[in-house]
N, C-alpha and C positions, 0 to 999 in steps of 0.2 A: 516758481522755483528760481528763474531768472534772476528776481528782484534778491532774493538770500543771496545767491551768488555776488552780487553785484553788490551790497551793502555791504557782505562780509569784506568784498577786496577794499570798497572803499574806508571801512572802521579799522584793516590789519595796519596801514603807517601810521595811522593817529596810539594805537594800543604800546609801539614802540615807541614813540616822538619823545613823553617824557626822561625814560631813560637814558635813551642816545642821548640827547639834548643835555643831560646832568652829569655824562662824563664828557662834553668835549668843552669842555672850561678851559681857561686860557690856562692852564699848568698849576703847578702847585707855586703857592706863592712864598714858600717855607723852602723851594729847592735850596739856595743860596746857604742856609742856618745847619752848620755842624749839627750829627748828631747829640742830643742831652743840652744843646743849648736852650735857653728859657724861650718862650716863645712869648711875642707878644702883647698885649691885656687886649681884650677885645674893648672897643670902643663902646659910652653907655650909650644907651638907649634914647631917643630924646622922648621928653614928657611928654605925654599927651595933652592936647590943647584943653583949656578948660571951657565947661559947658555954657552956652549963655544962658543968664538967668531968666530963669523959668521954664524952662526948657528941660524933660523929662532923659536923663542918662538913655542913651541907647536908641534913642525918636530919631528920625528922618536919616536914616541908614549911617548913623553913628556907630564905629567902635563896640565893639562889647565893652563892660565897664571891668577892670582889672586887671592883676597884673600880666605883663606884653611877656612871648615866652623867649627866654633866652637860650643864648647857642650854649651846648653844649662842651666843658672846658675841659683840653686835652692834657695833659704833665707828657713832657720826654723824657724818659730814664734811657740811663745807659747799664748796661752790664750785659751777661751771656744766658742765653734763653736754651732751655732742651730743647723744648718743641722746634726751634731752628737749627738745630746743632749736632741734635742727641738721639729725637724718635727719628723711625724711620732708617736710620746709618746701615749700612751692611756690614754684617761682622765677617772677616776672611780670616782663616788661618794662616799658619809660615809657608805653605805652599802656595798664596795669594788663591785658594778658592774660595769662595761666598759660602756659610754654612748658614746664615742667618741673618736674621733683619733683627733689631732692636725697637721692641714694642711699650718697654716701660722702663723707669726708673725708682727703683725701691729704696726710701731710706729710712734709716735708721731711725729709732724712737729719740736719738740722740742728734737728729740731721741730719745725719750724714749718709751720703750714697752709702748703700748695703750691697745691693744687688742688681745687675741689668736681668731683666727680662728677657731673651732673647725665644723667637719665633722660629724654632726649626723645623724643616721639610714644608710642604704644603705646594700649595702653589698660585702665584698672587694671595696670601694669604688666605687660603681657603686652605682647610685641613692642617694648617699648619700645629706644631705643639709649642706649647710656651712653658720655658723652663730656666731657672735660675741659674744668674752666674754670679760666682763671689764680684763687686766690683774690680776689686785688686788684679784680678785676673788677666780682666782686658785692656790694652794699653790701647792709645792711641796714637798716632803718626799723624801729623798735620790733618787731615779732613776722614785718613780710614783708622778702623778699630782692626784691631789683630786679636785673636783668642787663641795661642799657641796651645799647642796638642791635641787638639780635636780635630774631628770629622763631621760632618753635616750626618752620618748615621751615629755617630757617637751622641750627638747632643742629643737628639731622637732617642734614643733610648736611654735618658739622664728620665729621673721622673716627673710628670707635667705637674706645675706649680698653678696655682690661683693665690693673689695679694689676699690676705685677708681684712676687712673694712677697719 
């Protein structure tokens, strides 16, 4: 039983070493570059050596024969993301209380936002109900949403909505 003991503790820092090991990189080397600026070209590949003749592709711990895999190539856009912005927000009324959290964003067959989602009652989202709000409705203030006239039992008893596919 000893010897489990004793191999498990010696196998637990090797099990973490690669990952630790692959975030403490010397920093991003892209810190410096505005966002949406181009990034760039990855450097090619150099050839691989060619074989000497007569000599069978792949013999005396050669290379596999084919093409070497390359990095995977990033684009920066700029513009305004929901999922950073939008899901998740707390919705407060004109009395600054939190009635809701915002769960989705509905839009129109035409594009355009229709409707928020909003998540009222529950708790950490457990039991919560989700139910429509016209978009127009909710304004926003630099970082909060305001839904004037409501109450967190108001929106609660609005009818529960599901997006349909």
């Amino acid at each position: 039983m000893k010897k489990y003991i004793v191999a498990a503790a010696c196998a637990l820092p090797l099990a973490f070493a690669a990952p630790l090991y692959a975030q403490s990189g010397g920093g991003d080397p892209n810190a410096g570059t505005p966002p949406g600026a181009a990034e760039p070209a990855p450097a090619p590949a150099p050839a691989p050596a060619p074989a000497a003749p007569g000599s069978m592709p792949g013999a005396s711990g050669a290379a596999p024969a084919g093409p070497a895999p390359q990095e995977e190539q990033t684009e920066s856009i700029s513009g305004w993301s929901v999922k950073d912005t939008i899901m998740g927000a707390a919705v407060y009324n004109e009395n600054d209380e939190k009635i809701g959290d915002i769960n989705d964003v509905v839009l129109s067959p035409e594009g355009k936002a229709g409707y928020f989602i909003v998540g009222a009652g529950g708790f950490l989202g457990v039991g919560s109900r989700d139910v429509a709000i016209p978009y127009d409705k909710i304004t926003r203030n630099g970082e909060k949403f305001t839904l004037p006239g409501y109450t967190k039992e108001q929106l609660k008893a609005l009818p529960r909505v599901e997006v349909a596919k």
